[in-house]
FIGU-93573 format. One record per residue (C-alpha): x, y, z; residue in three letters. Coordinates in nm, 2 decimals. Layout:
<recs>
<rec px="X" py="Y" pz="Z" code="ALA"/>
...
</recs>
This chain:
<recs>
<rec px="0.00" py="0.00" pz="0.00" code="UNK"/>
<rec px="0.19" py="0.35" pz="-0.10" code="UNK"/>
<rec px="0.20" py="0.58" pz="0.20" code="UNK"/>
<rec px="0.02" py="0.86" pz="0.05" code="UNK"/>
<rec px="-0.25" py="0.90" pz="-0.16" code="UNK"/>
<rec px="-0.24" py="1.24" pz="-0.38" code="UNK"/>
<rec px="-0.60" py="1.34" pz="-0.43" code="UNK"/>
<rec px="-0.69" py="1.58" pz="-0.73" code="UNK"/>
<rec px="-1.01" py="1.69" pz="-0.80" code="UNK"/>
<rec px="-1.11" py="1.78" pz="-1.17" code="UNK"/>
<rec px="-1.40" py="1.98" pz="-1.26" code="UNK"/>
<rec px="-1.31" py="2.13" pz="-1.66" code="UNK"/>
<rec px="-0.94" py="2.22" pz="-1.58" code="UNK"/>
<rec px="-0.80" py="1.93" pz="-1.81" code="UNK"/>
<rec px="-0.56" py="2.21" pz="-1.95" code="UNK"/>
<rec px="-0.36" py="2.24" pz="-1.63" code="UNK"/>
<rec px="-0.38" py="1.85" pz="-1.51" code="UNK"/>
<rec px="-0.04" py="1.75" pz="-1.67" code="UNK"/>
<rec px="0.15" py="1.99" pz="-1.48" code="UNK"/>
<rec px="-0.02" py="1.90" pz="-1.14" code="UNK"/>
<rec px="0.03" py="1.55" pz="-1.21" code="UNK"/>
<rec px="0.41" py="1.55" pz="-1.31" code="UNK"/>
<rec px="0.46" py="1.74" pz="-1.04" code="UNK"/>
<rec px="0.35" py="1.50" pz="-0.82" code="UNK"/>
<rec px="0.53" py="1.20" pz="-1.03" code="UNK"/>
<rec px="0.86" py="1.44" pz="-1.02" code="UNK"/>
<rec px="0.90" py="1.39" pz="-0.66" code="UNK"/>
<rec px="1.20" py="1.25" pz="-0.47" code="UNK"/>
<rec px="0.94" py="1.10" pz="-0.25" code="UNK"/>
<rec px="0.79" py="0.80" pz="-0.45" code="UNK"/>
<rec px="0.57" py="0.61" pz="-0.17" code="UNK"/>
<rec px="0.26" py="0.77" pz="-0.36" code="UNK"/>
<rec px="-0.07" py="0.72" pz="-0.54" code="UNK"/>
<rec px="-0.27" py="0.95" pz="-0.74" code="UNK"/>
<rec px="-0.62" py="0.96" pz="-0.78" code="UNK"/>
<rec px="-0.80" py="1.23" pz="-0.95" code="UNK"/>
<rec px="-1.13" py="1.29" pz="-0.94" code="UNK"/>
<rec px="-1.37" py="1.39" pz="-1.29" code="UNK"/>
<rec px="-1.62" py="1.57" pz="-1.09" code="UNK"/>
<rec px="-1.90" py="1.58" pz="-1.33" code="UNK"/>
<rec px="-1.68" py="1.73" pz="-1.61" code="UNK"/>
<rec px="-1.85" py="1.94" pz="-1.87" code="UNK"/>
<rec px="-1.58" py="2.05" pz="-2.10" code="UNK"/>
<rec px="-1.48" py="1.83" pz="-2.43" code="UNK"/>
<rec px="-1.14" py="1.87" pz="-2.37" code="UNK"/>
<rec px="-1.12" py="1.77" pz="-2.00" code="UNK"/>
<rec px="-1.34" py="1.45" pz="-2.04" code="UNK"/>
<rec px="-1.17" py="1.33" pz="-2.37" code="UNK"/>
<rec px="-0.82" py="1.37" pz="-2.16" code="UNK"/>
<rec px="-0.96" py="1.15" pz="-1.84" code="UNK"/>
<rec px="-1.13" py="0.88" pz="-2.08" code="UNK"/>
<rec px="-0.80" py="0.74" pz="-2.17" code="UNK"/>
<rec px="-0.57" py="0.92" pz="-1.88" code="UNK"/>
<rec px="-0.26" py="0.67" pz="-1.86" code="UNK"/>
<rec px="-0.01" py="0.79" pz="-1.63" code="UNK"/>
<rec px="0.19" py="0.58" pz="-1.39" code="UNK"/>
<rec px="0.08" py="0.55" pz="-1.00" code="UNK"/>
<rec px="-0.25" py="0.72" pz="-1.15" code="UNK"/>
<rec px="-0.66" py="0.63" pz="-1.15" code="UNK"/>
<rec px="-0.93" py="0.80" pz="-1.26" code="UNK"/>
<rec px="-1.27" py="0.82" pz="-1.06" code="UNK"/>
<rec px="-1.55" py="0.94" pz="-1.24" code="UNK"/>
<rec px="-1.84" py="1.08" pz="-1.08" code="UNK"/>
<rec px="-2.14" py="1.32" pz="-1.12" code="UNK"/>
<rec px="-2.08" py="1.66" pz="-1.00" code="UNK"/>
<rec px="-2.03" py="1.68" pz="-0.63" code="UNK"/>
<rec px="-1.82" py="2.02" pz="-0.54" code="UNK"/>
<rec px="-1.49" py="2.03" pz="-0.42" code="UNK"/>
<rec px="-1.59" py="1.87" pz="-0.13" code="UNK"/>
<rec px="-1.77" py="1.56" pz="-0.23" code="UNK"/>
<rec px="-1.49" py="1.53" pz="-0.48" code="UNK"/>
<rec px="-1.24" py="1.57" pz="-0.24" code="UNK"/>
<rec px="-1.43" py="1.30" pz="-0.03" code="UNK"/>
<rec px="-1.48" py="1.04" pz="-0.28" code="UNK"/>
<rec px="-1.10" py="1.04" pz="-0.38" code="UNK"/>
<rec px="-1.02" py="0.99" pz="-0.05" code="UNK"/>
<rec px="-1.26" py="0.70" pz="0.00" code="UNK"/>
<rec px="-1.09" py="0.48" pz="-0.23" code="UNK"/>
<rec px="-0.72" py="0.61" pz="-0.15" code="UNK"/>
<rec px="-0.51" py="0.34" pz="0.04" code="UNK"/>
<rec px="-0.27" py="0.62" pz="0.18" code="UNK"/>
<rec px="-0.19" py="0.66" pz="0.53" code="UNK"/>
<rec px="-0.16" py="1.03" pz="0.47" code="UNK"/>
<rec px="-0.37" py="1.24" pz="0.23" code="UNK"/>
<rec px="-0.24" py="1.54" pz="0.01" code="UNK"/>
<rec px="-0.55" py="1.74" pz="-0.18" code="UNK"/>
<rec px="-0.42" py="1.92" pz="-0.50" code="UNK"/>
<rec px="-0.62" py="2.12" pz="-0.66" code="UNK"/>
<rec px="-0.59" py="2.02" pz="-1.04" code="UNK"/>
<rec px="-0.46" py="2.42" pz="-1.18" code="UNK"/>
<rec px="-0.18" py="2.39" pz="-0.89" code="UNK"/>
<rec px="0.19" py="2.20" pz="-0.85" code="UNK"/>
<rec px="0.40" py="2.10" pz="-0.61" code="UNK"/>
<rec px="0.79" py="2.14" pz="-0.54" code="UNK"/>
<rec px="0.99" py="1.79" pz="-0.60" code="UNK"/>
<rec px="1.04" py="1.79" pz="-0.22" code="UNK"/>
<rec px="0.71" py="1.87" pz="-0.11" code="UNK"/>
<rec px="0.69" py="1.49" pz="0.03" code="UNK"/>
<rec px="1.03" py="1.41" pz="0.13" code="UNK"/>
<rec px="0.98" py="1.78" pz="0.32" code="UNK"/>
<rec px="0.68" py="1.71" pz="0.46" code="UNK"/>
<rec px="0.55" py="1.30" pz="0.55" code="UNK"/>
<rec px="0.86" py="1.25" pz="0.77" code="UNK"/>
<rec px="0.77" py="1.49" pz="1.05" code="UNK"/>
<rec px="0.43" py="1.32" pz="1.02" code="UNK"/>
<rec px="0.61" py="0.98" pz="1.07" code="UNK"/>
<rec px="0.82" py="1.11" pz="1.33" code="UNK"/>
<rec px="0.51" py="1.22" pz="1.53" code="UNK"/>
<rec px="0.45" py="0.89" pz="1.73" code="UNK"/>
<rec px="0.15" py="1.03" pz="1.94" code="UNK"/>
<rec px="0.00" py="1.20" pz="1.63" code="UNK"/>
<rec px="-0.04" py="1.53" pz="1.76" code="UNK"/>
<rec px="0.01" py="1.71" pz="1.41" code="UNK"/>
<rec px="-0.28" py="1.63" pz="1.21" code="UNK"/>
<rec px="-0.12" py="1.80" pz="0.90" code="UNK"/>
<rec px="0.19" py="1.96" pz="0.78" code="UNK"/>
<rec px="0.17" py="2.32" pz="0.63" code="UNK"/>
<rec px="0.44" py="2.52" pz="0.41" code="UNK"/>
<rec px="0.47" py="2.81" pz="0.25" code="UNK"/>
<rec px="0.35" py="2.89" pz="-0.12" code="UNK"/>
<rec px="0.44" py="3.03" pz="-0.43" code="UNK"/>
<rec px="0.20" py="3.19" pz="-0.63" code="UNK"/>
<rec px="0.24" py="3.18" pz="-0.98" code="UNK"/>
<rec px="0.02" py="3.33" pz="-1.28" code="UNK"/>
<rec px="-0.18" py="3.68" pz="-1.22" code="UNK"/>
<rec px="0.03" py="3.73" pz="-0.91" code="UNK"/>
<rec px="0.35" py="3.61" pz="-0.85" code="UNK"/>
<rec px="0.47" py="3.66" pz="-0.48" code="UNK"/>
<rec px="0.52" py="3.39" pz="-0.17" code="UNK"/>
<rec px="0.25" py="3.31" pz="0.09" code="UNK"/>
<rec px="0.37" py="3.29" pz="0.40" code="UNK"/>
<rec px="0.13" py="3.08" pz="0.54" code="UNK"/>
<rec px="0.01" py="3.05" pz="0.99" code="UNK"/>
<rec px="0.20" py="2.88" pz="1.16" code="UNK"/>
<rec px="0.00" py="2.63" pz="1.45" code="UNK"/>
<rec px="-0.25" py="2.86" pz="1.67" code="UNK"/>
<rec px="-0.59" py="2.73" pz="1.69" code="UNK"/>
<rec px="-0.79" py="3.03" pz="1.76" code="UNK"/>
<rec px="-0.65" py="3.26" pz="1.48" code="UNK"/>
<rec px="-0.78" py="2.98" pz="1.23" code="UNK"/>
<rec px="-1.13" py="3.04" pz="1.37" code="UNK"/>
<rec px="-1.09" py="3.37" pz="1.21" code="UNK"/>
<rec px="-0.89" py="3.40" pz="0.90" code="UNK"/>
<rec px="-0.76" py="3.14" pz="0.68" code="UNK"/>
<rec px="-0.42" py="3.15" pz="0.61" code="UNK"/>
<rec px="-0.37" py="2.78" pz="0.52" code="UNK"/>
<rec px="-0.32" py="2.60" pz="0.19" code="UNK"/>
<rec px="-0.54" py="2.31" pz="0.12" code="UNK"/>
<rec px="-0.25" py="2.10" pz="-0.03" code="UNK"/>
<rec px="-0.07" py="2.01" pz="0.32" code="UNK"/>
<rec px="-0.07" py="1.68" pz="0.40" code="UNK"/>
<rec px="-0.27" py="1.53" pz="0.63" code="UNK"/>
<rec px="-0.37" py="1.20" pz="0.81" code="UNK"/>
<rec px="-0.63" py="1.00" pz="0.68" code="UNK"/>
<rec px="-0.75" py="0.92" pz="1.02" code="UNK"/>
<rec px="-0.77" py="1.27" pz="1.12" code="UNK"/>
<rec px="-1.02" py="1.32" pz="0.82" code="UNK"/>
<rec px="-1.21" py="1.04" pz="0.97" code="UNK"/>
<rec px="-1.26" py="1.18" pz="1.31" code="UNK"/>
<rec px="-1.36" py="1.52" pz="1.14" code="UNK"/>
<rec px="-1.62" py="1.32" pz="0.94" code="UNK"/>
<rec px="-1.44" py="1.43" pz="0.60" code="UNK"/>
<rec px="-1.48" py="1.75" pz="0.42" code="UNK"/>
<rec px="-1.83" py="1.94" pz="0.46" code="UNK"/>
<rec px="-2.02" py="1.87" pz="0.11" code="UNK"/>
<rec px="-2.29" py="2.13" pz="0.21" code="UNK"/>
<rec px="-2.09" py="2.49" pz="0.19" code="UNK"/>
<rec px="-2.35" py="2.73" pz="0.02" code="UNK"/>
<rec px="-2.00" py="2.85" pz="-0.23" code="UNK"/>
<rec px="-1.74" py="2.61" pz="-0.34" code="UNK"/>
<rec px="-1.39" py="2.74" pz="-0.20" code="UNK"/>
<rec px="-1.40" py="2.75" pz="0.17" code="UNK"/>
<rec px="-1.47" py="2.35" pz="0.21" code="UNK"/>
<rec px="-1.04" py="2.37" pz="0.33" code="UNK"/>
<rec px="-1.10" py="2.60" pz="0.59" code="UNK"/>
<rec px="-1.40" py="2.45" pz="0.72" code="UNK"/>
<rec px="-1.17" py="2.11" pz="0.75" code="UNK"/>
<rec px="-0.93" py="2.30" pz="0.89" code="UNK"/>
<rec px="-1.13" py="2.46" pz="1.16" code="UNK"/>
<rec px="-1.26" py="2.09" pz="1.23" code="UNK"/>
<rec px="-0.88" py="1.96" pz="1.32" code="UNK"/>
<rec px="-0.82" py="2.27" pz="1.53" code="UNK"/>
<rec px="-1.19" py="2.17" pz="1.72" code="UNK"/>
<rec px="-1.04" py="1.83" pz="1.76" code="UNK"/>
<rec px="-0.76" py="1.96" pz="1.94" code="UNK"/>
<rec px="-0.48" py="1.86" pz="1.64" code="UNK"/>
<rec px="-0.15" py="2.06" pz="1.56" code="UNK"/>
<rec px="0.05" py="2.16" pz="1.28" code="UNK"/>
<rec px="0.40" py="2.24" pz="1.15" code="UNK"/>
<rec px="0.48" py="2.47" pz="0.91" code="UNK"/>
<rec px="0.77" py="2.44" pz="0.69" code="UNK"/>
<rec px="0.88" py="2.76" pz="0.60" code="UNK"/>
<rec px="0.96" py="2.68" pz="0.24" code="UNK"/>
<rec px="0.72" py="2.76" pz="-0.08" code="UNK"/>
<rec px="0.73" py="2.37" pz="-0.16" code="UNK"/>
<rec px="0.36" py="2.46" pz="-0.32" code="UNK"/>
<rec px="0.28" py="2.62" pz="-0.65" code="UNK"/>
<rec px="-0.05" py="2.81" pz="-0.63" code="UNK"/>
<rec px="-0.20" py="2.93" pz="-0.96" code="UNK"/>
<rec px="-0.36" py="3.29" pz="-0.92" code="UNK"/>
<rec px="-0.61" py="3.40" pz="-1.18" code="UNK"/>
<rec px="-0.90" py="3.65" pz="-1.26" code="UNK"/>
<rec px="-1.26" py="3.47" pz="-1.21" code="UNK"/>
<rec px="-1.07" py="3.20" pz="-0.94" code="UNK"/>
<rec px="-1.31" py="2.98" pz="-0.70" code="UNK"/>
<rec px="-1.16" py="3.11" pz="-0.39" code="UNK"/>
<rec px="-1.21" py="3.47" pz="-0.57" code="UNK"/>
<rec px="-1.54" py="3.44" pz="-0.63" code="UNK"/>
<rec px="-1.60" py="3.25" pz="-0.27" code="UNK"/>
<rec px="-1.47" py="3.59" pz="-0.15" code="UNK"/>
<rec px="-1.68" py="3.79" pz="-0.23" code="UNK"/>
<rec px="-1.96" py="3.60" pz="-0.01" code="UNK"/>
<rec px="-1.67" py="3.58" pz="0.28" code="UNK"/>
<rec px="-1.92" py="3.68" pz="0.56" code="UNK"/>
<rec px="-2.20" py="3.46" pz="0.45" code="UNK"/>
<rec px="-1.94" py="3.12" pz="0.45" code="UNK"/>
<rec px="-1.78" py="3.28" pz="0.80" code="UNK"/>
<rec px="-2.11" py="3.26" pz="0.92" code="UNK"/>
<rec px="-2.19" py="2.93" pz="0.76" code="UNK"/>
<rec px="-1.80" py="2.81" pz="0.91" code="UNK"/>
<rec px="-1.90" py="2.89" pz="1.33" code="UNK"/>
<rec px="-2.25" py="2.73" pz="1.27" code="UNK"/>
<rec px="-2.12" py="2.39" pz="1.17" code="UNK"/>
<rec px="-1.85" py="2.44" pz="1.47" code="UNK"/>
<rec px="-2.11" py="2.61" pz="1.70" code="UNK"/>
<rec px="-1.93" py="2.42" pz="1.97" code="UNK"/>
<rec px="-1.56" py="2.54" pz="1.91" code="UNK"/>
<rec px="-1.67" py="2.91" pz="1.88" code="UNK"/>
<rec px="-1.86" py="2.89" pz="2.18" code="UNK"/>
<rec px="-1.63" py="2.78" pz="2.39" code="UNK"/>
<rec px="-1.33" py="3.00" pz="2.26" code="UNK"/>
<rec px="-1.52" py="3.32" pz="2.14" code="UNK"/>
<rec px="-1.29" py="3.57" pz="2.34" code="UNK"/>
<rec px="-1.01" py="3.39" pz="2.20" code="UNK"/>
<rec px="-1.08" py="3.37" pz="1.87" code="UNK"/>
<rec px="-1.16" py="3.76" pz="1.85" code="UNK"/>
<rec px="-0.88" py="3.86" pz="2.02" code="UNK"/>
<rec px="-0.67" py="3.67" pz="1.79" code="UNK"/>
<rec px="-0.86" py="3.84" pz="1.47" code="UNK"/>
<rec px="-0.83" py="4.19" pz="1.60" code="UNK"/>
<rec px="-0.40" py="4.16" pz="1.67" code="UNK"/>
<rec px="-0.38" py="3.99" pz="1.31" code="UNK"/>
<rec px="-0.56" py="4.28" pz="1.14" code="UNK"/>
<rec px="-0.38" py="4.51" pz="1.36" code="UNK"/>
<rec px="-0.09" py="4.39" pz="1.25" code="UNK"/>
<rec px="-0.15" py="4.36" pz="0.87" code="UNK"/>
<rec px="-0.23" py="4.77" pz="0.95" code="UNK"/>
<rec px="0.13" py="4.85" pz="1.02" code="UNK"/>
<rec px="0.21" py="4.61" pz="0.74" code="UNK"/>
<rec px="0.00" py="4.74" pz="0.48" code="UNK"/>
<rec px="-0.04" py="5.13" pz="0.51" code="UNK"/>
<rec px="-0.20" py="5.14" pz="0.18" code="UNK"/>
<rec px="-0.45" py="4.89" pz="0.27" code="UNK"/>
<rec px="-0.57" py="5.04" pz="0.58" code="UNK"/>
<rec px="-0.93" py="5.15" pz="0.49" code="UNK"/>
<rec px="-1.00" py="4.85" pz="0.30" code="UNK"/>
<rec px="-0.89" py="4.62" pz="0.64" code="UNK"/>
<rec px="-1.06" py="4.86" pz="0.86" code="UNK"/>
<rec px="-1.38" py="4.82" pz="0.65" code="UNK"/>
<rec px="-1.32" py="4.44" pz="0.69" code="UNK"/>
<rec px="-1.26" py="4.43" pz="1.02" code="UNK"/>
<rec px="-1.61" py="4.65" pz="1.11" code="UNK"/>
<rec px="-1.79" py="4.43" pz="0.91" code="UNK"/>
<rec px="-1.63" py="4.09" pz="1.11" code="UNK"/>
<rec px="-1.71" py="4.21" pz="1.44" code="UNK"/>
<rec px="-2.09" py="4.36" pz="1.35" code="UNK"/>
<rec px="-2.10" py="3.96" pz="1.25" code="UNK"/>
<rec px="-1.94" py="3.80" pz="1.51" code="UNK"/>
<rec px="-2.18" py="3.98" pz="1.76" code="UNK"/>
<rec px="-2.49" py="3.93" pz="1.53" code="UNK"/>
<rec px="-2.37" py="3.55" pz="1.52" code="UNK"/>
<rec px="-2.33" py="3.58" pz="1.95" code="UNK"/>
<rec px="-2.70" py="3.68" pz="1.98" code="UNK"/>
<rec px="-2.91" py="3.45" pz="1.69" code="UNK"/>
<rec px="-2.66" py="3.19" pz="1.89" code="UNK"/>
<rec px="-2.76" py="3.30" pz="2.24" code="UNK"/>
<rec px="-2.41" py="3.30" pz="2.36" code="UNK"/>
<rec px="-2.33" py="3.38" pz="2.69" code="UNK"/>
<rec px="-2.17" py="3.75" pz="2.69" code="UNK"/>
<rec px="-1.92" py="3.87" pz="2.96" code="UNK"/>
<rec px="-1.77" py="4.23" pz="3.03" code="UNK"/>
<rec px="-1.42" py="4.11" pz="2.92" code="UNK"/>
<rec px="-1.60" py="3.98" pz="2.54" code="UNK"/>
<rec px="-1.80" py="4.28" pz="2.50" code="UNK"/>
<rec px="-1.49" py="4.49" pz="2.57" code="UNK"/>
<rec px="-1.28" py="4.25" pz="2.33" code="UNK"/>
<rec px="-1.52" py="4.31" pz="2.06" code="UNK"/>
<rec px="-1.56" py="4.68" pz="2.12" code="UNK"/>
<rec px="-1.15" py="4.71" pz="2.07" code="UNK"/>
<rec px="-1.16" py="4.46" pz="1.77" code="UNK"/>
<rec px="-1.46" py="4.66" pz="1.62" code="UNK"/>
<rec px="-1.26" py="5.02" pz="1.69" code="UNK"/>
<rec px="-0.91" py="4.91" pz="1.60" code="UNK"/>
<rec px="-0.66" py="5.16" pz="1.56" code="UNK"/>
<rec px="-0.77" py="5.45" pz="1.36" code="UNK"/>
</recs>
């Protein structure tokens, strides 16, 4: 049984699957298989390129459209990995990306990492590297700031109970998981490398997901009701240093990331009340600080 199983989910980007494939076939790690996933293809191109797909350590699973997560989901179903890489099927990874990665996942006898994060390189419309979060559970209740290609054990997607098929917009099913492993009480490393090649363009998934951002927050603390309940003040207090922060960053950016940060804390109290949390003088203050900033 190979060690890994490289999930990719397909859905009309035929054009870019070579290069995410070889990429994965190019490593110096070769304990892998790769299954990709047609979900529910409509494009001529993309089907006719899956019908007779023939590359070595590589299946095809053909299904009818599910979204990234059910596709996501059904690779991993049929994958005989012990550790589970998702890679979106426009993106590529570094030669070393496994060799980097799976041994500090091997090395972790009492399997307190659930996944192994590293930097990214983003490549096409923007070209710049991602330094992605490093472990801290609360900050990951508010922002984001992982990849969905780190690796990951299978049995930690398990005890989440996989990736959550029922997001009202493709493109935050990751951080969803994410959140779930954080809930569960799982760690991470991150390697601060760009072993990961992300493709940026106009009209992306995640772009598009964006632009709903507080309706899929929302959406994100209601299927972990339980993990924002309990760690509310923490969570906010997290969000509003990290936006602080980005302010002394990004000068130019500061009424944008203000504007953002107004509109995150009129949710996170609206999402308190419809939630009946229970509301303490040091939260409210918290929230009245996060909501202010530094002007």
């Amino acid at each position: 049984m190979p060690k890994v199983s490289v999930i990719i989910p397909c859905y009309n980007y035929g054009q870019f699957l070579d290069e995410a494939v070889d990429s994965v076939l190019a490593q110096t790690f070769q304990d892998f298989e790769i299954i990709i996933v047609n979900d529910g293809s409509t494009d001529e191109f993309t089907n006719k390129l899956l019908a007779t797909y023939d590359k070595q350590k590589t299946r095809v699973l053909n299904q009818a459209n599910q979204g990234l997560g059910g596709a996501r989901n059904s690779g991993i179903r049929v994958s005989s990995g012990e550790y589970i890489v998702c890679l979106d099927a426009d993106d590529k990874l570094h030669p070393e990306f496994l060799s980097k990665t799976i041994p500090i996942l091997d090395a972790d006898h009492e399997h307190q990492y659930g996944f192994v994060m590293t930097w990214v390189q983003l490549f096409g419309d923007l070209t710049f590297i991602w330094e992605t979060a490093e472990f801290d559970p609360y900050l990951v209740g508010m922002r984001n700031g992982m990849h969905p290609a780190a690796p990951f054990r299978k049995a930690c997607w398990d005890a989440a109970g996989g990736y959550n098929e029922h997001m009202t917009t493709c493109g935050y099913e990751d951080w969803d998981f994410w959140v779930s492993l954080a809930a569960l009480g799982y760690k991470w490393v991150t390697i601060k490398e760009p072993l990961i090649y992300y493709r940026k363009s106009a009209g992306s998934m995640l772009g598009k997901a964006n632009e709903k951002r507080l309706v899929l927050f929302r959406e994100i603390i209601r299927n972990h009701e339980e993990f924002y309940r309990a760690n509310c003040e923490e969570i906010i207090v997290k969000g509003w240093e990290y936006f602080n922060s980005r302010l002394q960053i990004c000068e130019a950016d500061r009424t944008a990331i203000l504007e953002v940060k107004d509109k995150l804390a009129i949710e996170l109290e609206s999402i308190r009340s419809s939630l009946s949390w229970k509301i303490t003088a040091p939260f409210r203050a918290t929230l009245d600080l996060f909501r202010r900033g530094k002007r």
